[in-house]
C-alpha positions as CSV (number, residue, x, y, z in Angstrom):
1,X,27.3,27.4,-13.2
2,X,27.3,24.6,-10.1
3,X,28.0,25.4,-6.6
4,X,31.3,23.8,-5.5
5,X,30.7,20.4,-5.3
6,X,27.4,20.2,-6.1
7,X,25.9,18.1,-9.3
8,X,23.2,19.9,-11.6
9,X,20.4,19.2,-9.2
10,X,22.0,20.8,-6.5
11,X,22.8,17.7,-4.7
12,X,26.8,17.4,-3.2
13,X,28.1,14.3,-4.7
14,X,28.6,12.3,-1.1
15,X,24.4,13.1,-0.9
16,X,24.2,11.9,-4.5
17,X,26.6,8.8,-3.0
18,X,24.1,8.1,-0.4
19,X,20.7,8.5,-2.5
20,X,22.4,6.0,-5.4
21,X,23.4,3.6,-2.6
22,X,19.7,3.6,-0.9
23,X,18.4,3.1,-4.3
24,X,20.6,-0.5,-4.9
25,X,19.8,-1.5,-1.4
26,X,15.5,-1.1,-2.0
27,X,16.2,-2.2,-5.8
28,X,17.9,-5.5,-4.0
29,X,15.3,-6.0,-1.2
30,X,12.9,-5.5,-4.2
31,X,13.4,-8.0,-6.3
32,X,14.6,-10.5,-3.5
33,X,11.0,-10.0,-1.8
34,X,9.2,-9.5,-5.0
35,X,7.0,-6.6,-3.6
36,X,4.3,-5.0,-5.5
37,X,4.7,-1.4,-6.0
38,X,1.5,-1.1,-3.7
39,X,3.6,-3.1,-1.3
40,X,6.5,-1.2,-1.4
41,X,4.0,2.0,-0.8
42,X,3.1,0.8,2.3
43,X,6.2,-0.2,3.6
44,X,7.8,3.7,2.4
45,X,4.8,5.1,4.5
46,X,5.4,3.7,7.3
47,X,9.4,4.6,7.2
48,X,7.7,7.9,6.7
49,X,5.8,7.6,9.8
50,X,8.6,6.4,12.1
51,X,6.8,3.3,12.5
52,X,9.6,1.2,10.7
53,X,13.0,2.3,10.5
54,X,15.3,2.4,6.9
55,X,16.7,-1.0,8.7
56,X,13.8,-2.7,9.0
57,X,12.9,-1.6,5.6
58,X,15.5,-3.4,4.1
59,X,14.9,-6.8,6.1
């Protein structure tokens, strides 16, 4: 039914591994800055747009 290694999204598990991970790491930075989702838009756009990088994100 799955590809080898895959989950039922398609995703292998070590990309499934990475995506949970980023997802503790903005849920921390979230609710130790407290951002507004309109906030946190902002700041995804301009990861999007190279302008900051994941790193930065996080700080």
């Amino acid at each position: 039914m799955f590809g080898k290694g895959k989950d039922a999204k398609g995703f292998s598990f070590e990309e499934g591994r990475e995506m949970e991970e980023k997802l503790v790491r903005v849920l921390h930075a979230r609710e130790k800055l407290r951002l507004t989702p309109a906030a946190e838009g902002i700041i995804y756009k301009a990861v999007q747009m190279g302008l900051l990088s994941e790193k930065d994100r996080e700080t």
